[in-house]
mmCIF file of the N, C-alpha and C atoms, coordinates in Angstrom:
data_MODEL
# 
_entry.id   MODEL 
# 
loop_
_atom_site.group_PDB 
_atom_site.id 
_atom_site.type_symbol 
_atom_site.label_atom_id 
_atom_site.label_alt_id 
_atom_site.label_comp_id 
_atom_site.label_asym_id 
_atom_site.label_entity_id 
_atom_site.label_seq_id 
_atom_site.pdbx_PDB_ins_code 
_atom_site.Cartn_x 
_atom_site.Cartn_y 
_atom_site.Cartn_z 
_atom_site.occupancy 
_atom_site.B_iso_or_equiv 
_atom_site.pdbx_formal_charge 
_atom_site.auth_seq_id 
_atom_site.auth_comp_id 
_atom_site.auth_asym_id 
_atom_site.auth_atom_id 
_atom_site.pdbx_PDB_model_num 
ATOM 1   N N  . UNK A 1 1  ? -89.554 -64.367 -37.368 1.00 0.00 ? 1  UNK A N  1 
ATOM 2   C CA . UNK A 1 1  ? -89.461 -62.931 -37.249 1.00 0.00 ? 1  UNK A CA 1 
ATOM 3   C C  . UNK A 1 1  ? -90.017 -62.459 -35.904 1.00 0.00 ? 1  UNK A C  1 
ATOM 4   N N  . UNK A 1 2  ? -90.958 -63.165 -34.993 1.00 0.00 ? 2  UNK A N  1 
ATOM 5   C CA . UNK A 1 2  ? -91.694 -62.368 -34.010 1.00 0.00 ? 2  UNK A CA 1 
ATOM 6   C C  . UNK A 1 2  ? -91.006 -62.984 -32.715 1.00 0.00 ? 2  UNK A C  1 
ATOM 7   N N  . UNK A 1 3  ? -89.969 -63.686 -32.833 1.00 0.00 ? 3  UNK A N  1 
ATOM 8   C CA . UNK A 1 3  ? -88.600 -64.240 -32.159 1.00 0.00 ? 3  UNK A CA 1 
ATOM 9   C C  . UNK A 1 3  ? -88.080 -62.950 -31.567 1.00 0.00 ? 3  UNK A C  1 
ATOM 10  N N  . UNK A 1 4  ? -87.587 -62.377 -32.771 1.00 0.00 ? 4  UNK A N  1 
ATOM 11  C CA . UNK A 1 4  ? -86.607 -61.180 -32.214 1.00 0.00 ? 4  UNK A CA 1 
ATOM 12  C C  . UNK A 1 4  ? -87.591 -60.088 -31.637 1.00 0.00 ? 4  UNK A C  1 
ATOM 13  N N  . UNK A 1 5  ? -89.012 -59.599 -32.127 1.00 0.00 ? 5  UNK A N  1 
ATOM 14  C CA . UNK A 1 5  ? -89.661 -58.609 -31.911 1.00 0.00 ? 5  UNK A CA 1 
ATOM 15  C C  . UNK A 1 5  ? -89.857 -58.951 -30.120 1.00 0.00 ? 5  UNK A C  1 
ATOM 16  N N  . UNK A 1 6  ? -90.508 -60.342 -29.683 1.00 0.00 ? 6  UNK A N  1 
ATOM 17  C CA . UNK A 1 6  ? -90.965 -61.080 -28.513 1.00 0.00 ? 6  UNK A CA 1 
ATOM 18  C C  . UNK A 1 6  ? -89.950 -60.357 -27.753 1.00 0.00 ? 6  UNK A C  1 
ATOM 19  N N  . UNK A 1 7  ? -88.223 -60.705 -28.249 1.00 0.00 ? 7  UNK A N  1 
ATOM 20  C CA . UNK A 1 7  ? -87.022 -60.684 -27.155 1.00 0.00 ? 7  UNK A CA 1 
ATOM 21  C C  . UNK A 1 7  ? -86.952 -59.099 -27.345 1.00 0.00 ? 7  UNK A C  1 
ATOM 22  N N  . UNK A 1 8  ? -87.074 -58.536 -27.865 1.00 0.00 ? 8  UNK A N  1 
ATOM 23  C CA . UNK A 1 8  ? -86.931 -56.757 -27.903 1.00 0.00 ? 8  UNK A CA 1 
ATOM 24  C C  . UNK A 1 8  ? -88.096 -56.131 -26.902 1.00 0.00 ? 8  UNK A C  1 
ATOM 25  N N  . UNK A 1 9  ? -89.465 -56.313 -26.961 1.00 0.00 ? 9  UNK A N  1 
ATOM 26  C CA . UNK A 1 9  ? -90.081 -56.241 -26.003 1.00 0.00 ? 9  UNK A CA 1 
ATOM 27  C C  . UNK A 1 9  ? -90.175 -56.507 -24.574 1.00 0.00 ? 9  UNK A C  1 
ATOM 28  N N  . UNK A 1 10 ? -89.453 -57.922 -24.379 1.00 0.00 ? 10 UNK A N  1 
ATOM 29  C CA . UNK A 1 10 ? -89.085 -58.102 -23.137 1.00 0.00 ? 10 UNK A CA 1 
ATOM 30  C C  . UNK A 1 10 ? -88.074 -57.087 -22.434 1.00 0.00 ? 10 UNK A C  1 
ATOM 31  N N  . UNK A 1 11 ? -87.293 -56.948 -23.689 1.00 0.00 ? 11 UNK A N  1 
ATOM 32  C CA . UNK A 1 11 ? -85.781 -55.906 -22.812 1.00 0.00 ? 11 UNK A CA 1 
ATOM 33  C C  . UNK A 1 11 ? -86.662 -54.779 -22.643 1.00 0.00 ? 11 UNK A C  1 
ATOM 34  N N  . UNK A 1 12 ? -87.026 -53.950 -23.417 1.00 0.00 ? 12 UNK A N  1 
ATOM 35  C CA . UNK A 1 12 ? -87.936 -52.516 -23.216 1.00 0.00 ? 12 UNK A CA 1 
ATOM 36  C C  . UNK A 1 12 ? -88.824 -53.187 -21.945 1.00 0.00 ? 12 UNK A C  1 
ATOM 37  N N  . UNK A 1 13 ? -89.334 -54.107 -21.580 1.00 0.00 ? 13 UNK A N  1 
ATOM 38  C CA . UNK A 1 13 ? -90.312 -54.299 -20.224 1.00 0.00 ? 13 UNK A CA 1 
ATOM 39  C C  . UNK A 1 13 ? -88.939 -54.222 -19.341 1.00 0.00 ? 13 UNK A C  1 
ATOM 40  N N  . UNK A 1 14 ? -88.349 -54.586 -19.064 1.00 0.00 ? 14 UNK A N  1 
ATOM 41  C CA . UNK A 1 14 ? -87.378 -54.878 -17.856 1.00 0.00 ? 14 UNK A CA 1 
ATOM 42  C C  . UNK A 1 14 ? -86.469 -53.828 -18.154 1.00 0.00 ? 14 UNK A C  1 
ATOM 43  N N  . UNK A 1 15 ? -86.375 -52.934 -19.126 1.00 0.00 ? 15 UNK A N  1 
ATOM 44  C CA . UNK A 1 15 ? -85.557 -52.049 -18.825 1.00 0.00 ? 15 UNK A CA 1 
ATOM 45  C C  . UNK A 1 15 ? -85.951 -50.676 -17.720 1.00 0.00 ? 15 UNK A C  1 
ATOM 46  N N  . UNK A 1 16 ? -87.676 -50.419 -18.324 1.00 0.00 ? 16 UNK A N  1 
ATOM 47  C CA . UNK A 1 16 ? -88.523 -50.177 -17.815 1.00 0.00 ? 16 UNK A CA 1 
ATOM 48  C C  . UNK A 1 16 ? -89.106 -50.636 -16.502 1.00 0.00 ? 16 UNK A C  1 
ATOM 49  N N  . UNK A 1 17 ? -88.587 -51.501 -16.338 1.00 0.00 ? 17 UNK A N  1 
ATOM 50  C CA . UNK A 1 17 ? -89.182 -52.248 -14.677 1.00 0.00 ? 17 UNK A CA 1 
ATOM 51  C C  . UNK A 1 17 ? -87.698 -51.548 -13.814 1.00 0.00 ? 17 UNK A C  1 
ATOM 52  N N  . UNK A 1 18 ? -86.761 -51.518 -14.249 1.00 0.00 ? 18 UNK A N  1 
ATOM 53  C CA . UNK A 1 18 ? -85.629 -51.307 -13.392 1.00 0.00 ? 18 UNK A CA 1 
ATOM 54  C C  . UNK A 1 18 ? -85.343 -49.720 -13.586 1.00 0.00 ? 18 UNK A C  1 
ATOM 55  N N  . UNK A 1 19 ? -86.095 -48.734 -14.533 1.00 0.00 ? 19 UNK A N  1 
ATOM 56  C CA . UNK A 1 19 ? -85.976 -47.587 -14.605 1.00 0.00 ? 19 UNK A CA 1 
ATOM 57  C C  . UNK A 1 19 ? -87.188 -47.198 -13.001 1.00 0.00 ? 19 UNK A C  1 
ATOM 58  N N  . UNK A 1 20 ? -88.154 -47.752 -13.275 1.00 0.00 ? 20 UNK A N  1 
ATOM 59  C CA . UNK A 1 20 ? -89.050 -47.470 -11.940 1.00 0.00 ? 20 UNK A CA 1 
ATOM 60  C C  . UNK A 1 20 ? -88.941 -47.809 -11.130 1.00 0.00 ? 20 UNK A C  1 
ATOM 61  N N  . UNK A 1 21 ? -87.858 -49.058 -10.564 1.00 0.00 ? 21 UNK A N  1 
ATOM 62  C CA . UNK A 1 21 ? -87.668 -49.488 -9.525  1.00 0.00 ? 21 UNK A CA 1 
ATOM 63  C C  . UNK A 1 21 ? -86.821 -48.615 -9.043  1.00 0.00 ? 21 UNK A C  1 
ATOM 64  N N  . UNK A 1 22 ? -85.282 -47.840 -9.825  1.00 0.00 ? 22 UNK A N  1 
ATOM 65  C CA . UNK A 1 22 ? -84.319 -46.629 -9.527  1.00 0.00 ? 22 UNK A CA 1 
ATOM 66  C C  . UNK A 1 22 ? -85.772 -45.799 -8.783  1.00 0.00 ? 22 UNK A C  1 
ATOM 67  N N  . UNK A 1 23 ? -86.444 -45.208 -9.564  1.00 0.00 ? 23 UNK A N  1 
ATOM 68  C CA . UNK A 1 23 ? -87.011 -43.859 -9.567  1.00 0.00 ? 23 UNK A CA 1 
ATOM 69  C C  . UNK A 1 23 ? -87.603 -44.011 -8.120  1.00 0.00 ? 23 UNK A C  1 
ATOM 70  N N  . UNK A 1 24 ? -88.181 -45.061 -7.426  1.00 0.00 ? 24 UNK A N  1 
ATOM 71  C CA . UNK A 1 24 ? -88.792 -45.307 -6.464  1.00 0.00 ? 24 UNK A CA 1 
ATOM 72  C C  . UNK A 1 24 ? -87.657 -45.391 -5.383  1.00 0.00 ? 24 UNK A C  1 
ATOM 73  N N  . UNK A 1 25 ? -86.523 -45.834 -5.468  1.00 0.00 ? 25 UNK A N  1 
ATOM 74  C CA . UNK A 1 25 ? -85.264 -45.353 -4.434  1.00 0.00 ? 25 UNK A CA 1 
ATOM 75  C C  . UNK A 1 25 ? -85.580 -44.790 -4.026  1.00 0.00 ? 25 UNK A C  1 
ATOM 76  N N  . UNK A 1 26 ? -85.712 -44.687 -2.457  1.00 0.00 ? 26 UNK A N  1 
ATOM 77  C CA . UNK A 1 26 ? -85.645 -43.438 -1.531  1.00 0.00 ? 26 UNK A CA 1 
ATOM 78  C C  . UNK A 1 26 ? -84.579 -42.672 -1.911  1.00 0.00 ? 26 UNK A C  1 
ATOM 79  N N  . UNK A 1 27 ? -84.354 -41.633 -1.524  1.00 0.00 ? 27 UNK A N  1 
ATOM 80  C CA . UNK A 1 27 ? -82.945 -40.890 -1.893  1.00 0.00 ? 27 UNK A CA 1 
ATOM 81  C C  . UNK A 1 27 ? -82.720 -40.368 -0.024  1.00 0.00 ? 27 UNK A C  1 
ATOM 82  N N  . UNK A 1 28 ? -81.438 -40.425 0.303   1.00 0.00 ? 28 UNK A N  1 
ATOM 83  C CA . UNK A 1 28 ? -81.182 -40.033 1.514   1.00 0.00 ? 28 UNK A CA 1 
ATOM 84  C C  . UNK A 1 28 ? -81.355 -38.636 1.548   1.00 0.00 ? 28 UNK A C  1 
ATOM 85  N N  . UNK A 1 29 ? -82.194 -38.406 2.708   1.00 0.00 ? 29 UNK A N  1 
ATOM 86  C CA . UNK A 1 29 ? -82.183 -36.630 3.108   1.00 0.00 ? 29 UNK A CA 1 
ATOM 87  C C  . UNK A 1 29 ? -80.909 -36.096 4.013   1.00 0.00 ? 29 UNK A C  1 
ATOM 88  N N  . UNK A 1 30 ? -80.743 -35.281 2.950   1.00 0.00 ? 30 UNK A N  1 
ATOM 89  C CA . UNK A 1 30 ? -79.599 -34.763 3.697   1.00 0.00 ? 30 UNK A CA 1 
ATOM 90  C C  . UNK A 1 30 ? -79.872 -32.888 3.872   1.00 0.00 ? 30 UNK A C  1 
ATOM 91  N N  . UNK A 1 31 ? -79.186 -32.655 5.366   1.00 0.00 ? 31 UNK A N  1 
ATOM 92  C CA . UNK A 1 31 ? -79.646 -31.498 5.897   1.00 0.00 ? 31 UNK A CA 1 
ATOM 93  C C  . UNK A 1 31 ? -78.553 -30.641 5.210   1.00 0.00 ? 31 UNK A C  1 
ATOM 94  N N  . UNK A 1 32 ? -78.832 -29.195 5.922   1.00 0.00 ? 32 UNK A N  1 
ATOM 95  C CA . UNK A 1 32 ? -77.601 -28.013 5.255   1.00 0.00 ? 32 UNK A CA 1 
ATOM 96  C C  . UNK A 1 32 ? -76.633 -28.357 6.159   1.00 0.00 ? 32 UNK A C  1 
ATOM 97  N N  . UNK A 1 33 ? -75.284 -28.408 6.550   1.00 0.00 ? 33 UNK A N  1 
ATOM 98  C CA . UNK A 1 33 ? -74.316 -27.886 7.560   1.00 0.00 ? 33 UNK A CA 1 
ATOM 99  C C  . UNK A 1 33 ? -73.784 -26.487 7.507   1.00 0.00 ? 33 UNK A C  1 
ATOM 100 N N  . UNK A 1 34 ? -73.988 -25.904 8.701   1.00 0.00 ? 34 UNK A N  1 
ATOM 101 C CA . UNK A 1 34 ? -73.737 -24.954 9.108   1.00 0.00 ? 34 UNK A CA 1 
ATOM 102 C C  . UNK A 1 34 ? -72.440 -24.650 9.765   1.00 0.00 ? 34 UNK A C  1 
ATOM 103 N N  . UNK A 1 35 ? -71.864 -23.282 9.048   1.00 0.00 ? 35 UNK A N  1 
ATOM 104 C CA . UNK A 1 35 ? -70.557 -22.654 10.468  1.00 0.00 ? 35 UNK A CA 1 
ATOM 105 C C  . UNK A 1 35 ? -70.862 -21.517 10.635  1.00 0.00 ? 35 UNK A C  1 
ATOM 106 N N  . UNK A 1 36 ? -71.849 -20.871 11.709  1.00 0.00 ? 36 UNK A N  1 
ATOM 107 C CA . UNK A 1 36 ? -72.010 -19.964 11.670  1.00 0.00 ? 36 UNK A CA 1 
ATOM 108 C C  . UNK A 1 36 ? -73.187 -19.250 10.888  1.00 0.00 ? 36 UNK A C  1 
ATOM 109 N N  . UNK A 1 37 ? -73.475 -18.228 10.182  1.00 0.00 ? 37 UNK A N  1 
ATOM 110 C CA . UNK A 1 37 ? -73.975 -18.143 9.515   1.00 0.00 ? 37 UNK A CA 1 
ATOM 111 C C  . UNK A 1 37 ? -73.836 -19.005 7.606   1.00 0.00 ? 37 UNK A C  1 
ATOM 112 N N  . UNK A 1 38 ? -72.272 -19.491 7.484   1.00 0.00 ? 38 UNK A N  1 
ATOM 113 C CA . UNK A 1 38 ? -72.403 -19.816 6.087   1.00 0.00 ? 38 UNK A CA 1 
ATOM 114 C C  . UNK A 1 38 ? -72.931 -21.822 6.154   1.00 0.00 ? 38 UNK A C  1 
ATOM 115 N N  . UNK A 1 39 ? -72.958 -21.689 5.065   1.00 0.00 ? 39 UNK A N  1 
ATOM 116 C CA . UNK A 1 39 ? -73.862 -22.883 4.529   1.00 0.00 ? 39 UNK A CA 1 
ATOM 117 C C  . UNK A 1 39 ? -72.810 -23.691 3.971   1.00 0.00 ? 39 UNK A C  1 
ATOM 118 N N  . UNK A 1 40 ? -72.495 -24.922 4.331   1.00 0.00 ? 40 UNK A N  1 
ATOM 119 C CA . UNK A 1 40 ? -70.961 -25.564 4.086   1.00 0.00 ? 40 UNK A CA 1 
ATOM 120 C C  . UNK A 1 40 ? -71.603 -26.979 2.532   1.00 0.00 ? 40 UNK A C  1 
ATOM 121 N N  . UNK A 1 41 ? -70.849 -26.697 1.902   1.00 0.00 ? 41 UNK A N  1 
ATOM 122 C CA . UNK A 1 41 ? -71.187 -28.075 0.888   1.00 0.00 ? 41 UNK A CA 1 
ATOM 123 C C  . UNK A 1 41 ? -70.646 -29.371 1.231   1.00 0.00 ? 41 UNK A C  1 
ATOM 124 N N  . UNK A 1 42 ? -72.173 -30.323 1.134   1.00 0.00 ? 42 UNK A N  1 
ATOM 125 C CA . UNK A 1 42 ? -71.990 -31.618 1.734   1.00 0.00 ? 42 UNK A CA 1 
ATOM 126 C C  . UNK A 1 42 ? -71.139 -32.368 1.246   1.00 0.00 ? 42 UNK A C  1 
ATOM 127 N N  . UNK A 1 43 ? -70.551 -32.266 0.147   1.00 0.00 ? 43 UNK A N  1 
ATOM 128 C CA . UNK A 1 43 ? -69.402 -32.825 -1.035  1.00 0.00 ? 43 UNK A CA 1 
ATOM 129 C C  . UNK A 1 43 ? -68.080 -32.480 -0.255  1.00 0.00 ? 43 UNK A C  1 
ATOM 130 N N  . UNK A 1 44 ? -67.536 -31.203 -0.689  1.00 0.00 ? 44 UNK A N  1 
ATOM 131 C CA . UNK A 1 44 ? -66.447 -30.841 -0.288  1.00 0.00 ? 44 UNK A CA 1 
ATOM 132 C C  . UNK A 1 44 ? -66.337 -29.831 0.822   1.00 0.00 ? 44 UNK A C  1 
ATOM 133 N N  . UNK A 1 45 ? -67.099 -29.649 1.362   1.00 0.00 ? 45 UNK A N  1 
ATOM 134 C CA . UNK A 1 45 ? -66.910 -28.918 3.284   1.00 0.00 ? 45 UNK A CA 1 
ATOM 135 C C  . UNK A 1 45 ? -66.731 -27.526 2.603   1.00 0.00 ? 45 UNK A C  1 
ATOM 136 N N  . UNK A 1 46 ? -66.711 -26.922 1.398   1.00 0.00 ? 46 UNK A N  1 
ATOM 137 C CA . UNK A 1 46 ? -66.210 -25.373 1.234   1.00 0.00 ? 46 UNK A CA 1 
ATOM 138 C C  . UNK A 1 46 ? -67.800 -24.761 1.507   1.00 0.00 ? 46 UNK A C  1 
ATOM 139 N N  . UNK A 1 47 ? -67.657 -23.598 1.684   1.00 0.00 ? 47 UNK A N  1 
ATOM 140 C CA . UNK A 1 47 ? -68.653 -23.033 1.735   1.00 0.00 ? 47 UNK A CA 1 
ATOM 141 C C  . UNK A 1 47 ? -69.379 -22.643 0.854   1.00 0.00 ? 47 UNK A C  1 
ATOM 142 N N  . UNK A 1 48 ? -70.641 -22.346 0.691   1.00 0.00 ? 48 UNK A N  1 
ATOM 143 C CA . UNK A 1 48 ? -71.524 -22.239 -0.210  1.00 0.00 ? 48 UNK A CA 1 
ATOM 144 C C  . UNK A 1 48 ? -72.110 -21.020 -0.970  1.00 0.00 ? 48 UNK A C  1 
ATOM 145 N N  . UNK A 1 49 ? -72.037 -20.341 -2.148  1.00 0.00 ? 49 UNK A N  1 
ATOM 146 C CA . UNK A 1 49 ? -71.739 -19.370 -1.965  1.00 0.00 ? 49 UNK A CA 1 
ATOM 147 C C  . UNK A 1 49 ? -73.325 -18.438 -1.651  1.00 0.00 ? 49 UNK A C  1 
ATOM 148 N N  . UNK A 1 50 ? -73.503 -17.229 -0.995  1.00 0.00 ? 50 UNK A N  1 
ATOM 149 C CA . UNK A 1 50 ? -74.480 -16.738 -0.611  1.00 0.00 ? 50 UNK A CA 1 
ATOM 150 C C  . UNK A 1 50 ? -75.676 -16.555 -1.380  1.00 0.00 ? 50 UNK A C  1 
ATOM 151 N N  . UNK A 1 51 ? -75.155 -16.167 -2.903  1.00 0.00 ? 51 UNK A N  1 
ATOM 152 C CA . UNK A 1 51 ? -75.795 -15.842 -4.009  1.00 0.00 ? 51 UNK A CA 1 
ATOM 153 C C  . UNK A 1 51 ? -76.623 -17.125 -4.287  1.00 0.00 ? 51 UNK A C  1 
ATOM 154 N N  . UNK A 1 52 ? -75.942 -18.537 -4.434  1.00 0.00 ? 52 UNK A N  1 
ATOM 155 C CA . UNK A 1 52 ? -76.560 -19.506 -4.394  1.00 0.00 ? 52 UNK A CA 1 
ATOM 156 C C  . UNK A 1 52 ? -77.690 -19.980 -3.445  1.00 0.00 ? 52 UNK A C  1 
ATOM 157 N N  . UNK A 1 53 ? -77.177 -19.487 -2.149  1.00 0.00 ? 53 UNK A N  1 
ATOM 158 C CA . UNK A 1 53 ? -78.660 -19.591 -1.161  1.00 0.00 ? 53 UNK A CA 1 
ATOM 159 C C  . UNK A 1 53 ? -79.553 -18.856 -0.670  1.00 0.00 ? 53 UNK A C  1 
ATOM 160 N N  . UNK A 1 54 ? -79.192 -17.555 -1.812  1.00 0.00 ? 54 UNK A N  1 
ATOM 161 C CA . UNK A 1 54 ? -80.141 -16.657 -1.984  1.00 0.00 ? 54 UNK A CA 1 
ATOM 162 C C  . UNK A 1 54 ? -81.216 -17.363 -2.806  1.00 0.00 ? 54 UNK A C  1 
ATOM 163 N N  . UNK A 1 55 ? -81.149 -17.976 -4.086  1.00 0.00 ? 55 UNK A N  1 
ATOM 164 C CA . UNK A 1 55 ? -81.745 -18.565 -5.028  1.00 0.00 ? 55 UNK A CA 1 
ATOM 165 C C  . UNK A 1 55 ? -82.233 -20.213 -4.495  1.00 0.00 ? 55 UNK A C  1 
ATOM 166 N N  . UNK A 1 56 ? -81.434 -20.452 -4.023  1.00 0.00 ? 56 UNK A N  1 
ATOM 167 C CA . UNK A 1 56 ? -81.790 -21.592 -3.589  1.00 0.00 ? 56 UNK A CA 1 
ATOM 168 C C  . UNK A 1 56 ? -81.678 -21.964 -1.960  1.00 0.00 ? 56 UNK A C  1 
ATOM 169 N N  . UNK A 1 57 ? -83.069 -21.717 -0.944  1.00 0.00 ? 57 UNK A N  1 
ATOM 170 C CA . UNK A 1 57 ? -82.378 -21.538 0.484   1.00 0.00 ? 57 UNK A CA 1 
ATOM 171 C C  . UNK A 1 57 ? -82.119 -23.070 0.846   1.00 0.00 ? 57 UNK A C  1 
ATOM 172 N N  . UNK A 1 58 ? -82.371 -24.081 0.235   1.00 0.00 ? 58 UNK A N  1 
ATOM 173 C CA . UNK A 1 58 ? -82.365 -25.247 1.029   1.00 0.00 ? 58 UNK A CA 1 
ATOM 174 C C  . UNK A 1 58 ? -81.023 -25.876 0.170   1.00 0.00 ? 58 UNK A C  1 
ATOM 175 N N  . UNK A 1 59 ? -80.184 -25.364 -0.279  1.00 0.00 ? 59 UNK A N  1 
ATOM 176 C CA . UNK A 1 59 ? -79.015 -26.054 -1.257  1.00 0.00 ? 59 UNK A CA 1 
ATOM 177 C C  . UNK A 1 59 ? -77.887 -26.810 0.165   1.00 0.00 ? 59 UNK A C  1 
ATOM 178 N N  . UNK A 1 60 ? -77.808 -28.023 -0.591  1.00 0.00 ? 60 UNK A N  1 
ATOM 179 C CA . UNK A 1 60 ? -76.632 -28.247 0.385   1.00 0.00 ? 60 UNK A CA 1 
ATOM 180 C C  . UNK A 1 60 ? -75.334 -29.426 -0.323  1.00 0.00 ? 60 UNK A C  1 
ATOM 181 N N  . UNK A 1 61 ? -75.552 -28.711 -1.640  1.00 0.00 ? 61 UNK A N  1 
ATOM 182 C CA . UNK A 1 61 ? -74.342 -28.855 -2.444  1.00 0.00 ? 61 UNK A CA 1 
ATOM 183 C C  . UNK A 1 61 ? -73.891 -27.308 -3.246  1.00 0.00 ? 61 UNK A C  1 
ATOM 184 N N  . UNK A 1 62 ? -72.578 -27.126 -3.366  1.00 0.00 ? 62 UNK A N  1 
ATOM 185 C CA . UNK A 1 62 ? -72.201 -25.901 -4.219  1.00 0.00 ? 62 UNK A CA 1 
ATOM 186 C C  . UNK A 1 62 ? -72.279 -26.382 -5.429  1.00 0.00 ? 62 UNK A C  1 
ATOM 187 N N  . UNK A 1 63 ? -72.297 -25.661 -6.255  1.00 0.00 ? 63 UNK A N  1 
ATOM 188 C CA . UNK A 1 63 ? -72.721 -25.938 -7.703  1.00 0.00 ? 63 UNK A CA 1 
ATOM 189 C C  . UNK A 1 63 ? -71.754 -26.635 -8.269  1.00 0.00 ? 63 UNK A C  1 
ATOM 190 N N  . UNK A 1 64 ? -70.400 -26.577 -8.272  1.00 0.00 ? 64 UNK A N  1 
ATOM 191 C CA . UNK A 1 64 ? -69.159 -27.714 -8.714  1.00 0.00 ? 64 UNK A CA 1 
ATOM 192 C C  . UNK A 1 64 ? -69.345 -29.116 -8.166  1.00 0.00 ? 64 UNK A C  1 
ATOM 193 N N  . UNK A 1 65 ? -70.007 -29.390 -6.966  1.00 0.00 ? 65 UNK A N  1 
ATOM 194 C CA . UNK A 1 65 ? -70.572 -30.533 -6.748  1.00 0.00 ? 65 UNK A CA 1 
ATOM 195 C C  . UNK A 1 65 ? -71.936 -30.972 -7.337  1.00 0.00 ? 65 UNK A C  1 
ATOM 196 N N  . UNK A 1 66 ? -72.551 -30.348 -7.294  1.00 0.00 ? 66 UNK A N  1 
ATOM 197 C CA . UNK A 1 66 ? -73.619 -31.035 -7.463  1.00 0.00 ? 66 UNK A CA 1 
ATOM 198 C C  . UNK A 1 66 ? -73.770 -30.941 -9.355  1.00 0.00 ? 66 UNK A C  1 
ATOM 199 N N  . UNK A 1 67 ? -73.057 -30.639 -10.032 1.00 0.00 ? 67 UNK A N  1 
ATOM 200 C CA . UNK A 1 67 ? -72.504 -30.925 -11.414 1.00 0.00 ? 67 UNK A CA 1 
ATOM 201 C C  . UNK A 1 67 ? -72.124 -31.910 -11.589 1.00 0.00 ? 67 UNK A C  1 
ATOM 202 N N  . UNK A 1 68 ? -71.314 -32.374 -10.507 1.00 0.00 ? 68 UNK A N  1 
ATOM 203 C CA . UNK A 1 68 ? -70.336 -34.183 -10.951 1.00 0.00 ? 68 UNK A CA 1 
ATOM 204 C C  . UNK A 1 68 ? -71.134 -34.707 -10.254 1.00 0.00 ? 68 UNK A C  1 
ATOM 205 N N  . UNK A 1 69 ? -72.279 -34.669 -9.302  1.00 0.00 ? 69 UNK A N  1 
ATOM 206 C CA . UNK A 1 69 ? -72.977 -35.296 -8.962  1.00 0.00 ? 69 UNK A CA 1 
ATOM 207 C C  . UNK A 1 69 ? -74.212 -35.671 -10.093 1.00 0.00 ? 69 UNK A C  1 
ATOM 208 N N  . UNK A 1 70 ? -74.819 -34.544 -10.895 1.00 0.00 ? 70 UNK A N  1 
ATOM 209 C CA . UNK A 1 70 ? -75.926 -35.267 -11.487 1.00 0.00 ? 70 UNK A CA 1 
ATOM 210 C C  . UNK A 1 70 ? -75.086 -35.831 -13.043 1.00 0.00 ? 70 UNK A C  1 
ATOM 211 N N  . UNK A 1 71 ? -73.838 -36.016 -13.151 1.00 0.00 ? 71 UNK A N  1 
ATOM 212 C CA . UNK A 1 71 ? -73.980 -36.656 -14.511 1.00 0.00 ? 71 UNK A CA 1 
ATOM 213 C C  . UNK A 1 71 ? -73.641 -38.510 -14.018 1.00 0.00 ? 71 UNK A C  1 
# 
């Protein structure tokens, strides 16, 4: 019985070792692009909408991107 418990613990350790190893990824910084005054999304080049970088000044995805980005 402490066969299977031993091998279940191991997976929860290493699943856990590779959840913190992700989390520790640097993540690339990426800046705003600019045309002008508007704020262009790094995904698809459209512009960003104002309201959004009213709320958020450092956004540099529009919200339809960065949706298919976090799932």
């Amino acid at each position: 019985m402490s066969d299977w418990v031993d091998k279940s613990l191991s997976e929860q350790q290493a699943e856990l070792e590779r959840g913190i190893a992700l989390a520790r990824k640097p993540k690339p910084v990426r800046t705003q692009r600019k045309y002008g005054d508007v704020v262009i999304c790094a995904e698809c080049l459209k512009p960003i909408s104002a309201r959004r970088i009213e709320l958020y000044p450092h956004s540099t995805h529009c919200v339809e991107c960065l949706a298919l980005l976090e799932k």
